[in-house]
Wavefront OBJ file of the C-alpha trace (Angstrom):
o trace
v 20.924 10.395 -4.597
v 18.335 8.139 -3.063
v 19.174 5.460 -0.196
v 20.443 1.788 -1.229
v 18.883 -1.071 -0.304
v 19.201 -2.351 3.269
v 21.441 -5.274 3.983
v 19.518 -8.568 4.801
v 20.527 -10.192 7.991
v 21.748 -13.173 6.431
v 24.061 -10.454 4.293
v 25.443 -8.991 7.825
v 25.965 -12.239 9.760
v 28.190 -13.105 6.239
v 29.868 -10.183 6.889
v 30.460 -10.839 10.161
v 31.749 -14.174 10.113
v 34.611 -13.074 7.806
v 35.728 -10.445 9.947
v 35.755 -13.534 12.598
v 37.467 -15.840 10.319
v 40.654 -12.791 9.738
v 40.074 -11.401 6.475
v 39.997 -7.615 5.568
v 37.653 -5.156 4.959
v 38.514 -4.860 1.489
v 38.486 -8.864 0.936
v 35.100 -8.909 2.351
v 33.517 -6.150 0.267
v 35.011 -7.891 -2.896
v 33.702 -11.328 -1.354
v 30.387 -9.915 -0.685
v 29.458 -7.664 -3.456
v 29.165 -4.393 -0.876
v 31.324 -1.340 -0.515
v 33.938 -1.197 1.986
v 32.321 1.856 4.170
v 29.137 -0.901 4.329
v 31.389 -3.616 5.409
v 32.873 -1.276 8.171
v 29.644 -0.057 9.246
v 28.659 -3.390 9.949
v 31.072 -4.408 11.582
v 31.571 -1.502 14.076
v 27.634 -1.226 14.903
v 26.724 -4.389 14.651
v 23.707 -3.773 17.385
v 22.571 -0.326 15.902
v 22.565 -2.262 12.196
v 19.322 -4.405 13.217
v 15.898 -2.625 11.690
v 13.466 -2.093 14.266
v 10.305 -4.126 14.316
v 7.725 -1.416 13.421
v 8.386 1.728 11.612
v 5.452 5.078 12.017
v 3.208 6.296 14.765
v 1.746 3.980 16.847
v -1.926 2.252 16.106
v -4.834 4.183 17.102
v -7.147 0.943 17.276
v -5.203 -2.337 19.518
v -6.164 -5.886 18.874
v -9.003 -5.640 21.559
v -10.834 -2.522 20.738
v -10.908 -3.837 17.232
v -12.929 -7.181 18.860
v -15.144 -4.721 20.452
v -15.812 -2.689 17.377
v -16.455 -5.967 15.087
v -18.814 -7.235 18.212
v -21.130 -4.066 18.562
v -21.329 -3.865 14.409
v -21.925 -7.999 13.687
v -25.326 -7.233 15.367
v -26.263 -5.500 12.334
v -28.131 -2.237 14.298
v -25.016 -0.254 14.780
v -23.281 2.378 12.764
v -19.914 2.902 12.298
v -20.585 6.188 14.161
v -22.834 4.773 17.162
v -20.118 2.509 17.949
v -17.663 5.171 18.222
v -20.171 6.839 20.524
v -20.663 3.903 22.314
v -17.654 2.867 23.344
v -16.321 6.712 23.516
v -13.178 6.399 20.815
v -10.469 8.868 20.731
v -10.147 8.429 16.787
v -11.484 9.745 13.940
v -14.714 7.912 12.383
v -12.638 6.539 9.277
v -10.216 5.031 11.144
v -13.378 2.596 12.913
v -14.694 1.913 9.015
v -11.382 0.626 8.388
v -10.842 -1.510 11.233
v -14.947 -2.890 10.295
v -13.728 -3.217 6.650
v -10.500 -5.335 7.912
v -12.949 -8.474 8.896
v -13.135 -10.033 5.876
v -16.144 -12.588 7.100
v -18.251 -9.774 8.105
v -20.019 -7.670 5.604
v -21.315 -4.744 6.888
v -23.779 -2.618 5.740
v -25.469 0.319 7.542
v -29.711 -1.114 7.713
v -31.889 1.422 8.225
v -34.605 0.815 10.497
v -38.003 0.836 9.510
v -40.751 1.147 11.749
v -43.858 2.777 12.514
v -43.714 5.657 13.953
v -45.731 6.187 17.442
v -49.171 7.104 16.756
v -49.125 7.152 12.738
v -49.909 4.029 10.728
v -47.187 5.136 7.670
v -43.928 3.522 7.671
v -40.749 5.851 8.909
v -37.410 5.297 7.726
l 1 2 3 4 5 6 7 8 9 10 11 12 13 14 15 16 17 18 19 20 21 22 23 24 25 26 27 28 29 30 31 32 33 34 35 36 37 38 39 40 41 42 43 44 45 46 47 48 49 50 51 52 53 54 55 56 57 58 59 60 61 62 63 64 65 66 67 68 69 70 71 72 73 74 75 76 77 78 79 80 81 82 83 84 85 86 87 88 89 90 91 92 93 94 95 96 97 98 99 100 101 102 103 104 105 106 107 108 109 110 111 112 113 114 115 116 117 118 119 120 121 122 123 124 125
């Protein structure tokens, strides 16, 4: 049996304000459309029955080190990969295209260089 839908907080402050106002558990499950075990759980716990702000690991990439990353690729002469050299990242190369592909203004491509080559009169690419 899968889990049921989380109450709302506007459903748990209604819940709450009944048990203020005197009524019982099983009056407020009727009134409210939830079981009475939900009703009780709400009421003892009401601290532990908030959801926490921001479920999974933690982001690999913060707010600044994504500026950086857009900064050193807007240029247009960096790779995805240089700039992970560059500024010496801990994560993996496809988490960097992401946070490039995230900028909606920008539109990155990877230009290749071309250029003679030092001595020779044929273009290198």
């Amino acid at each position: 049996m899968g889990a049921a839908r989380e109450l709302s907080p506007e459903e748990k402050t209604t819940i709450l304000t009944l048990v203020k106002a005197g009524l019982s558990l099983r009056a407020i499950a009727e009134a409210t459309n939830c079981s009475r075990s939900t009703c009780q759980r709400v009421v003892q716990i009401p601290a532990k029955s908030k959801r926490p702000s921001r479920r999974g690991s933690p982001k690999k990439i913060d707010e600044k080190l994504q500026r950086r990353i857009i900064r050193s690729v807007s240029t247009g002469k960096m790779s995805a990969a240089k700039v992970k050299d560059k500024l010496q990242l801990t994560c993996s190369l496809s988490t960097v295209q992401r946070a490039i592909r995230s900028v909606d203004w920008l539109k990155y491509k990877k230009y290749v260089e071309f250029g003679y080559k030092e001595g020779d009169k044929r273009i290198v690419s």
